[in-house]
C-alpha positions in Angstrom: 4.8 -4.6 23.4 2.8 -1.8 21.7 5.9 0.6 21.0 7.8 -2.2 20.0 4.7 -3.4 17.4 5.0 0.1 15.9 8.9 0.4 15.9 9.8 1.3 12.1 11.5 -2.0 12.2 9.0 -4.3 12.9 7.6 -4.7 10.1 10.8 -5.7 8.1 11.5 -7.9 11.1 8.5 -9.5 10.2 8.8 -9.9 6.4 12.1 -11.5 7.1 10.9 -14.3 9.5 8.0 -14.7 7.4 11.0 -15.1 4.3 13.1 -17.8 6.2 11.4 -20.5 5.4 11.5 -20.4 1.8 15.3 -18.9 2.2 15.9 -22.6 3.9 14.2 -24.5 1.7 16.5 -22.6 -1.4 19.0 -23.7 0.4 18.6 -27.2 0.9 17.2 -27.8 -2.9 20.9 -26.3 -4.0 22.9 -27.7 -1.6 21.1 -31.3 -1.6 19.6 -30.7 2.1 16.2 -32.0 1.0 16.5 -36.0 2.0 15.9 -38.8 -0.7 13.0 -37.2 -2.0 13.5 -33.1 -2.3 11.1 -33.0 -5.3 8.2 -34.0 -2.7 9.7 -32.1 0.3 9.4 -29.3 -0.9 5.6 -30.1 -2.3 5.0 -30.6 1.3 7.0 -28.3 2.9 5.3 -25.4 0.9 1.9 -26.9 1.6 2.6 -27.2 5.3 3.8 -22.9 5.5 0.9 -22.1 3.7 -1.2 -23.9 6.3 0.7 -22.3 9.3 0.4 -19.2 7.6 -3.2 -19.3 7.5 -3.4 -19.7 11.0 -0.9 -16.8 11.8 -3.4 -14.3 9.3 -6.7 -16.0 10.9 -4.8 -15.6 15.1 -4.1 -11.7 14.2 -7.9 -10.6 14.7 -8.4 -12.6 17.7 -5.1 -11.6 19.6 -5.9 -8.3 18.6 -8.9 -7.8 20.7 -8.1 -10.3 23.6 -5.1 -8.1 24.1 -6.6 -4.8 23.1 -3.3 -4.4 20.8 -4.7 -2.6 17.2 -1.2 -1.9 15.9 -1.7 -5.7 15.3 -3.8 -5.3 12.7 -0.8 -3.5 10.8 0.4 -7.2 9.9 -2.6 -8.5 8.7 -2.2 -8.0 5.4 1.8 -8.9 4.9 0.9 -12.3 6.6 -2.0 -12.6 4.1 0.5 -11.9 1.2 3.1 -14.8 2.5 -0.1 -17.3 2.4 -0.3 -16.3 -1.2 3.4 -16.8 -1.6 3.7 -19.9 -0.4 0.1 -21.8 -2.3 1.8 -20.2 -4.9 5.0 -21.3 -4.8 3.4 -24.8 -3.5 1.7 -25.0 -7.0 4.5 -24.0 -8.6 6.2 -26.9 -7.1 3.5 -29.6 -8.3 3.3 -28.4 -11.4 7.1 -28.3 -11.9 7.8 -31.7 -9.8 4.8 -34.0 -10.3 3.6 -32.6 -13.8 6.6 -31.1 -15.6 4.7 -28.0 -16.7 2.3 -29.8 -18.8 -1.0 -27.7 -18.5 -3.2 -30.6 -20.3 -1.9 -32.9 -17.4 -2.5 -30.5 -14.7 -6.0 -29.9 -16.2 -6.8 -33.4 -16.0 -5.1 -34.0 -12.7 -7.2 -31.5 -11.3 -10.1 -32.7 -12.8 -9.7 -36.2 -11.7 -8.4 -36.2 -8.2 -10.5 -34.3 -5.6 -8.1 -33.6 -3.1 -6.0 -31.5 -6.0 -9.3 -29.7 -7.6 -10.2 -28.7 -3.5 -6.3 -27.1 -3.2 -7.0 -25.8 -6.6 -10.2 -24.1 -5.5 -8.4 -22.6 -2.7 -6.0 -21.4 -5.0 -8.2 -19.7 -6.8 -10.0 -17.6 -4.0 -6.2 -16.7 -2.6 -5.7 -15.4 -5.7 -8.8 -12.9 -5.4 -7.8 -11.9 -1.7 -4.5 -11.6 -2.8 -5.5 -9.5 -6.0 -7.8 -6.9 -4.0 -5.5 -6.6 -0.8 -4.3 -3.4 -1.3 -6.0 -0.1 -0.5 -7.0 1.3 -4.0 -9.3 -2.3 -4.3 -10.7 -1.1 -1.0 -11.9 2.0 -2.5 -13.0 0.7 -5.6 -14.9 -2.3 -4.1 -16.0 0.0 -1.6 -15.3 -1.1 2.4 -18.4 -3.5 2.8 -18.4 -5.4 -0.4 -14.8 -5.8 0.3 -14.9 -7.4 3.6 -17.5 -9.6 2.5 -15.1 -10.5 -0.6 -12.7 -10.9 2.2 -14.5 -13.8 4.3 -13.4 -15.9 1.7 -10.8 -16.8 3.9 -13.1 -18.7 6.1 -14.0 -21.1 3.1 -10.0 -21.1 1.8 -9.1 -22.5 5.5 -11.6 -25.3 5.1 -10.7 -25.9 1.5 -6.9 -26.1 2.9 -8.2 -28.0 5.8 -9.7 -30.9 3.6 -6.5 -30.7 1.1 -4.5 -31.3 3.9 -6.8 -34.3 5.2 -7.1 -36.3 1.9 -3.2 -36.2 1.4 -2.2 -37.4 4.5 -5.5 -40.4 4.3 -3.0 -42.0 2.0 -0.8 -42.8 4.8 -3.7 -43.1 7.6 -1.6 -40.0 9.0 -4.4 -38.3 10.7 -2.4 -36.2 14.3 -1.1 -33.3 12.5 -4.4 -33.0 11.0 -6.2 -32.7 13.9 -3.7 -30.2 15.1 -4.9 -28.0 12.4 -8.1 -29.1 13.3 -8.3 -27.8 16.4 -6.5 -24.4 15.5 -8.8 -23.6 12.6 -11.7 -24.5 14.6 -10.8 -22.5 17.3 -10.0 -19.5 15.4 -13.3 -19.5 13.8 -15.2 -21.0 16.7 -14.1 -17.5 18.4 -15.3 -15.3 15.2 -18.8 -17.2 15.5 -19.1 -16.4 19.1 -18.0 -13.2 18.9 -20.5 -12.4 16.0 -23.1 -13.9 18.0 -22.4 -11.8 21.1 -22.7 -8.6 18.7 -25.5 -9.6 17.3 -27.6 -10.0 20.3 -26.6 -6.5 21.8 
């Protein structure tokens, strides 16, 4: 596994899985693929990657030491950049859909509906990870102020979490929730105990 992690392929292999989805749903907007409704599958369908890309950022520490595999690490940040990708190209898509570009309407929108100004909020922190993910915001930040800039991500998952709760509470659709659920709160259930267990060495 560990040659094959650092094979000068991999990573393309990865940015190119991590593409698909969006490559799929191109195609099925052009080629009428999307069911009755393609304006709100893809809403949804870019809402649901960014979720599941979430998880893959917030699995990569956590597989990394169970397994003792550091080349791991390596992907960290190209799975943090398609979580960007995809809030952003799930904004895009309200914005485009539901709003027709109309800033004022957005503004209010966001303003009046909480579920949107919490996915809003989430988009905002991305945006800051996303901004200071390269290495020359390391240095200026300097490496500690950076990875406490960087535990925004803990707060984004919840943010995304709740986003994802109060649109599916319209349709008392609560299973894939909780499968989130459970993920997220395993993932950081694991960083708490794990910071515990440092803490008290």
């Amino acid at each position: 596994m560990r040659p094959l992690l650092r094979h000068r392929l991999a990573k393309p292999l990865v940015f190119g899985l991590s593409l698909l989805p969006f490559c799929w749903l191109l195609y099925g907007a052009i080629f009428d693929q999307l069911g009755a409704n393609p304006a709100e599958a893809l809403v949804r369908a870019t809402g649901d990657w960014t979720l599941r890309f979430l998880c893959l950022v917030l699995t990569v520490t956590p597989l990394r030491v169970i397994s003792n595999t550091p080349a791991l690490a390596s992907f960290r940040r190209m799975l943090g950049l398609f979580v960007y990708f995809y809030v952003a190209m799930h904004l895009l898509s309200y914005s485009w859909f539901d709003m027709g570009f109309d800033v004022t309407e957005i503004g209010r929108d966001i303003a009046k509906r909480p579920f949107i100004l919490v996915g809003f909020s989430a988009f905002v922190l991305l945006t800051a990870l996303a901004s200071t993910s390269f290495n020359r915001a390391i240095k200026t930040l300097g490496a500690k102020r950076w990875q406490r800039l960087h535990r925004l991500v803990y707060i984004v998952a919840g943010l995304a979490l709740l986003h994802f709760f109060w649109m599916r509470a319209g349709k008392n659709d609560f299973a894939e929730v909780l499968v989130y659920a459970l993920i997220l709160g395993s993932l950081l259930g694991w960083r708490l105990v794990n910071f515990i267990s440092k803490t008290r060495r």
